[in-house]
C-alpha positions as a LaTeX table, in Angstrom:
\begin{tabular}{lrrr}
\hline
Residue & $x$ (\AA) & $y$ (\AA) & $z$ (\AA) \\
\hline
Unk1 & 9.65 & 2.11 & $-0.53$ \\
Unk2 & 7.99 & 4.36 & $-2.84$ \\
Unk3 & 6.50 & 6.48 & $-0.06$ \\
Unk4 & 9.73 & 6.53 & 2.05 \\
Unk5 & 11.71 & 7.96 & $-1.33$ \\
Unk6 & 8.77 & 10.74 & $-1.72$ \\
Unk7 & 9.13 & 11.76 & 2.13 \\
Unk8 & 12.80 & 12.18 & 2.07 \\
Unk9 & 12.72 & 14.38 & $-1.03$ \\
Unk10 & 9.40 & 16.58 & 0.36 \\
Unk11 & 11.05 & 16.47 & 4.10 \\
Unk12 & 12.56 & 20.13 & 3.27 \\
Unk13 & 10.11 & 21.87 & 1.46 \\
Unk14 & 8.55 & 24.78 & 3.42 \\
Unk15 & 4.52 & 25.31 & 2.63 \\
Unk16 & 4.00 & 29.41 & 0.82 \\
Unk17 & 1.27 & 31.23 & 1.21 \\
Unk18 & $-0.73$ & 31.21 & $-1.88$ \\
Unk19 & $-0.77$ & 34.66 & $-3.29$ \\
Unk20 & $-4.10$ & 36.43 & $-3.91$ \\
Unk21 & $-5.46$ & 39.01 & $-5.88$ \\
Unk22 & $-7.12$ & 41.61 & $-3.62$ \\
Unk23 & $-3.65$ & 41.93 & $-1.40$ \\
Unk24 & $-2.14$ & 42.91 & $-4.59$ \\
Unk25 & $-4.15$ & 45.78 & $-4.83$ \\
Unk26 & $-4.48$ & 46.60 & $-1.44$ \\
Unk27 & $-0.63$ & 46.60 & $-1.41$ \\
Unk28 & $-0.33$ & 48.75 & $-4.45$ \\
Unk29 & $-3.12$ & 51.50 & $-2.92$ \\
Unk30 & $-1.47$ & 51.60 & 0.01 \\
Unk31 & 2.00 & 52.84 & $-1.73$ \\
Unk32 & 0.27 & 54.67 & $-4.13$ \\
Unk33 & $-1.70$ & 56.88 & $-1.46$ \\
Unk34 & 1.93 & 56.95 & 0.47 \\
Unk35 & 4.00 & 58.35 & $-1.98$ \\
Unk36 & 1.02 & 60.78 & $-2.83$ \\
Unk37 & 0.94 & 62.09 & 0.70 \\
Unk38 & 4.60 & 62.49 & 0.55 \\
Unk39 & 4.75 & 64.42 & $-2.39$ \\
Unk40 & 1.90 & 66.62 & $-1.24$ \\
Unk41 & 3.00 & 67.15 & 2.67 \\
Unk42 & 6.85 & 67.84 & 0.94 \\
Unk43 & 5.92 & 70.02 & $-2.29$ \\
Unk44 & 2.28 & 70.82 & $-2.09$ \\
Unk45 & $-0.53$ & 70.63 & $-4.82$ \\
Unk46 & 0.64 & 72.48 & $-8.15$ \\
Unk47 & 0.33 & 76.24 & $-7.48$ \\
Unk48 & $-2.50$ & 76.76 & $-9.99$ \\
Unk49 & $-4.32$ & 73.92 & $-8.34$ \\
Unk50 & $-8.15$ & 75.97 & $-9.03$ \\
Unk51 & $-7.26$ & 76.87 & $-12.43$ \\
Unk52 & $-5.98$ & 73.42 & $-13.59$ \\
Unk53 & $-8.77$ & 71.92 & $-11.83$ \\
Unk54 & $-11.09$ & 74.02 & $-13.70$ \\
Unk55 & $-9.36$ & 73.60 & $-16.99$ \\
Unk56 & $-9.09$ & 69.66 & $-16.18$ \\
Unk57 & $-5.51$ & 69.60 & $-16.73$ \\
Unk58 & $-5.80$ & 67.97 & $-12.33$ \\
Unk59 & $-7.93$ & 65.50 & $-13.75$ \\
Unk60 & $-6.68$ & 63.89 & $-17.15$ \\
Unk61 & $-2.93$ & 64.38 & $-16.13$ \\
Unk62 & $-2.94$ & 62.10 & $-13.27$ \\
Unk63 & $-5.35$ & 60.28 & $-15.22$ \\
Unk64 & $-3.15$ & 59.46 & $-17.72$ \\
Unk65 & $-0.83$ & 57.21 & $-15.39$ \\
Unk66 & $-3.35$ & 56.22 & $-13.33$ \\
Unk67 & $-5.02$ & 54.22 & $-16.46$ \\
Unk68 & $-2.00$ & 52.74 & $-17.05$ \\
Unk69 & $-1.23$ & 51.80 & $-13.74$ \\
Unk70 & $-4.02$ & 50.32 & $-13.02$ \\
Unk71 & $-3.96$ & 48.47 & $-16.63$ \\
Unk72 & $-0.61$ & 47.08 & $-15.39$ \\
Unk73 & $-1.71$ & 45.85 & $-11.95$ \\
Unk74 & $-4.28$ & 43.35 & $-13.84$ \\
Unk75 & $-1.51$ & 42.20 & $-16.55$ \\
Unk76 & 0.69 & 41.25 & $-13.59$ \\
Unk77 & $-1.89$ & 39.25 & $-11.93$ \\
Unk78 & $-2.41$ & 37.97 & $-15.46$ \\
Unk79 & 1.33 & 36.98 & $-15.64$ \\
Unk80 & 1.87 & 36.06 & $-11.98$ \\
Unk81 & 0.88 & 32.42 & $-12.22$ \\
Unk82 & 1.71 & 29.76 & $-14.98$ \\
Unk83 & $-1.62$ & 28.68 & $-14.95$ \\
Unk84 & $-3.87$ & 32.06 & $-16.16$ \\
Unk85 & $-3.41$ & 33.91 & $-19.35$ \\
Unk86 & $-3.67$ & 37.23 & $-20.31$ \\
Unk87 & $-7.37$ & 38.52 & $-20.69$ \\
Unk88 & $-7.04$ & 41.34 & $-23.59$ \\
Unk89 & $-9.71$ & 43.58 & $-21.42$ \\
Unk90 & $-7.06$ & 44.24 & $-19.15$ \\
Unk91 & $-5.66$ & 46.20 & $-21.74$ \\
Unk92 & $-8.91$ & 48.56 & $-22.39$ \\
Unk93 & $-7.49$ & 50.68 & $-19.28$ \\
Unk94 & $-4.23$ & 51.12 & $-21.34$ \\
Unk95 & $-6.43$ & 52.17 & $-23.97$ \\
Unk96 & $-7.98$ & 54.51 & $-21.99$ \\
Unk97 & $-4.25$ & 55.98 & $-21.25$ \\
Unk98 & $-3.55$ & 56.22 & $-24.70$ \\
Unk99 & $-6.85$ & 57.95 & $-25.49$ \\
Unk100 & $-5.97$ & 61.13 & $-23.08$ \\
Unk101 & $-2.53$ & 61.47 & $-24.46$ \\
Unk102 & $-3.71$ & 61.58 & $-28.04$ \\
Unk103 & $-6.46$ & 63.61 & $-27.47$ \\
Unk104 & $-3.61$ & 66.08 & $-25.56$ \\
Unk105 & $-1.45$ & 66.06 & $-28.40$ \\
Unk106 & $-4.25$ & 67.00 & $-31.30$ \\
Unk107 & $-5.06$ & 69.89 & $-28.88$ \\
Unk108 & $-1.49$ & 70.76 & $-28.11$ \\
Unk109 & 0.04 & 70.35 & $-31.81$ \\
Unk110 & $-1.09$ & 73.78 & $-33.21$ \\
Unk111 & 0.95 & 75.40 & $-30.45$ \\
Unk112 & 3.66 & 73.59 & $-30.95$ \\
Unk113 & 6.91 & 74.87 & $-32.10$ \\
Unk114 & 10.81 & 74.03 & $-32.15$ \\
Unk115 & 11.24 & 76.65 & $-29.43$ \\
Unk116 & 8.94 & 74.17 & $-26.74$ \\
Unk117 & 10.93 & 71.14 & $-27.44$ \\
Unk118 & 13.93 & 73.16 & $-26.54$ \\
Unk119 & 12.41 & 75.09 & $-23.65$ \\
Unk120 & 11.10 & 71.02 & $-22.26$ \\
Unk121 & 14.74 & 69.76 & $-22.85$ \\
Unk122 & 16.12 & 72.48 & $-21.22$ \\
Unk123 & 13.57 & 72.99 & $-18.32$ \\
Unk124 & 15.16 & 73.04 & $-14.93$ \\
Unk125 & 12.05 & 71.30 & $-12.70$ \\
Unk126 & 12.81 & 68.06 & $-14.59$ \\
Unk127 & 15.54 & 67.15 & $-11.55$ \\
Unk128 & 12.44 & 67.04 & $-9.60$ \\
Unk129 & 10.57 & 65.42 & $-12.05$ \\
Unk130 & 13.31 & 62.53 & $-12.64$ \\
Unk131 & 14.28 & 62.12 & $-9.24$ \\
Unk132 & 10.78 & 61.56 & $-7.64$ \\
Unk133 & 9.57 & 59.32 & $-10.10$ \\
Unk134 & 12.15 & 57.25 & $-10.45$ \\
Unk135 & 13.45 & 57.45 & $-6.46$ \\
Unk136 & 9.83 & 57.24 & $-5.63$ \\
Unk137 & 9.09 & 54.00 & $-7.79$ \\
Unk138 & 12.18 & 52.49 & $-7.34$ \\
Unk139 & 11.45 & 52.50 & $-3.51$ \\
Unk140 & 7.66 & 50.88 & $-4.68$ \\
Unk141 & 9.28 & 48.40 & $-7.21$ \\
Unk142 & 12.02 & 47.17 & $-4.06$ \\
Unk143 & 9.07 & 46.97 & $-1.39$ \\
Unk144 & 6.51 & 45.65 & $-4.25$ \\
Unk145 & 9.39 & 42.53 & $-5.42$ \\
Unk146 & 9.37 & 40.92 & $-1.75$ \\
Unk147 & 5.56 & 41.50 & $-1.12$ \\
Unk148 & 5.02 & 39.80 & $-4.45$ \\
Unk149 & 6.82 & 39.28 & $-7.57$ \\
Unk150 & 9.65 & 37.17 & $-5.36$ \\
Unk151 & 6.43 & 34.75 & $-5.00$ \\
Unk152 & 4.86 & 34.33 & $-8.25$ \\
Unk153 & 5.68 & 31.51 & $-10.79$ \\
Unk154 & 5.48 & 33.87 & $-14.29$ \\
Unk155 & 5.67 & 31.89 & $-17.51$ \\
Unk156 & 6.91 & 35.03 & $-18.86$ \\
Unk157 & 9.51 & 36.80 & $-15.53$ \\
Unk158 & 10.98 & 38.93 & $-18.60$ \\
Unk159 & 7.50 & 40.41 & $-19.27$ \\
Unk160 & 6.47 & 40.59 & $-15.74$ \\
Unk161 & 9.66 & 42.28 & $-14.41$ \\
Unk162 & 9.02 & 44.81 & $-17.07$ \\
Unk163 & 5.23 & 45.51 & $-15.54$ \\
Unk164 & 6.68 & 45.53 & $-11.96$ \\
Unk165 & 9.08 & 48.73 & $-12.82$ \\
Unk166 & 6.22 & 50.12 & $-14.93$ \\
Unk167 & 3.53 & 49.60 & $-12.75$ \\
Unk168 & 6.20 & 51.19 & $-9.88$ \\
Unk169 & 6.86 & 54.06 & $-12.47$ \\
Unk170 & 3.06 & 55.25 & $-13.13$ \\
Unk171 & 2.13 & 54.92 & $-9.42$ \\
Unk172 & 4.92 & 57.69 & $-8.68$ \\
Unk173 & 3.88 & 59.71 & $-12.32$ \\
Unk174 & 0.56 & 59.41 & $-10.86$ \\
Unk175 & 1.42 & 61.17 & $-7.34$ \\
Unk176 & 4.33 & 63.59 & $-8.48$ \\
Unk177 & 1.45 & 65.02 & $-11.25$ \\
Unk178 & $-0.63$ & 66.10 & $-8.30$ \\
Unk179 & 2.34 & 68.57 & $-7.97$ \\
Unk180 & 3.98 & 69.58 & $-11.48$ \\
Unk181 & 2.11 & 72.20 & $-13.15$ \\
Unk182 & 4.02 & 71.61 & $-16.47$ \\
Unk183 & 0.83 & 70.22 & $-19.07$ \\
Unk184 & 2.89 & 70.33 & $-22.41$ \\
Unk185 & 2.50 & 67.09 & $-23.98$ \\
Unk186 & 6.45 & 67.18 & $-24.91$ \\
Unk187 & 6.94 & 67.58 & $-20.96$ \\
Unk188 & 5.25 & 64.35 & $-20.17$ \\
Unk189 & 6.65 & 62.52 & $-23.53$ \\
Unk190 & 10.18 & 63.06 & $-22.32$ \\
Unk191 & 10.70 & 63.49 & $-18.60$ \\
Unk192 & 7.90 & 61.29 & $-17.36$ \\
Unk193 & 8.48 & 58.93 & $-20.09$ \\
Unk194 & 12.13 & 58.71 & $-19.43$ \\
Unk195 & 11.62 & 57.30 & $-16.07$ \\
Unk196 & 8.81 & 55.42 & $-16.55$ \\
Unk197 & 10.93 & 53.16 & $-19.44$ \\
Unk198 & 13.84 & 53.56 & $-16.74$ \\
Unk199 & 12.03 & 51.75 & $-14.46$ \\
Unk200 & 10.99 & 49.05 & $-16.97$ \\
Unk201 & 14.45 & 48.61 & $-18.06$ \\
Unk202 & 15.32 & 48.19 & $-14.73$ \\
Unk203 & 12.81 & 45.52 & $-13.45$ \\
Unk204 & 13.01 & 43.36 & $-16.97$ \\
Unk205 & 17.04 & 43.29 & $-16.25$ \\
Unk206 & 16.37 & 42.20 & $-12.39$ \\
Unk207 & 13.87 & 39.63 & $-13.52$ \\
Unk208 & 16.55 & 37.66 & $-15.80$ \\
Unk209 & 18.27 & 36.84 & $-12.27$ \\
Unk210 & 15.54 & 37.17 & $-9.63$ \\
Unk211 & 12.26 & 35.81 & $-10.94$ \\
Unk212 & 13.98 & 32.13 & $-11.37$ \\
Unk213 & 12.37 & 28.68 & $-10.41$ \\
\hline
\end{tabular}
């Protein structure tokens, strides 16, 4: 009787496949080198692509977001099943992140003054700016929820909602700062900032009524 009771009530359930790691990131690379390409094939390299190479503003820019993306693809495989926790050297790429935008700012901060904060406030590439990163993530973050996040079982779908639009929002920093030639460290603070917490914002509110189970 037992067994009869259990059939009935597994009779509907469909089998899922089990989600694994390396798709994640093959998933992730895959949109990342997209949305590069785009950005590249529609608005080119920065125009002062041998001199920012040279001064390694090409390098630790990108770098910046790329650190953190990368930090937030291994939280959200952390957070992705109920049964793993989160390993704190998953953070050390964060770290890393953090590292390049200090350093930036001691080496920026002489030069500072009240007239760059108004001149970054006022600056009329940030359209561009806003609009790619957070068009170009949000596009990520919609493709990203039904490859994975609509799959996982998160003991924490607040916090991992939060890394989906964050994760979404360095991949796109990551390709649109392959463009932008703007290096001030006010520049990045506020425009690529703004979208990247946009896009957090956004995926911890979806999360309260999507990542349910």
């Amino acid at each position: 009787m037992t067994d009869q009771l259990i059939a009935r009530l597994v009779s509907d359930l469909k089998p899922q496949e089990p989600i694994i790691d390396s798709k994640l990131w093959l998933h992730c690379t895959v949109c990342l080198l997209i949305v590069a390409s785009v950005v590249i094939a529609m608005m080119g390299l920065r125009t002062d692509f041998p001199t920012a190479l040279q001064d390694g503003a090409m390098l630790w820019k990108p770098g910046i977001f790329l650190f953190a993306w990368i930090s937030s693809i291994l939280l959200i495989l952390d957070l992705s099943r109920p049964i793993k926790r989160v390993e704190k050297r998953h953070f050390v790429p964060f770290f890393l992140a953090g590292t390049i935008l200090l350093w930036q700012l001691i080496v920026q901060l002489p030069f500072l003054s009240t007239s760059d904060a108004a001149l970054s406030l006022r600056d009329p590439s940030a359209i561009y700016c806003l609009s790619v990163i957070i068009g170009g993530g949000g596009i990520v973050m919609v493709v990203s929820w039904k490859f994975w996040f609509s799959r996982t079982a998160s003991p924490n779908p607040t916090a991992l909602g939060a890394l989906a639009g964050f994760s979404a929002g360095c991949l796109a920093a990551t390709a649109y700062a392959l463009h932008c030639d703007k290096d001030g460290i006010l520049y990045i603070f506020i425009y690529y900032g703004i979208s990247v917490v946009t896009l957090s914002f956004l995926g911890s509110l979806l999360s309260k009524k999507l990542l349910k189970w």
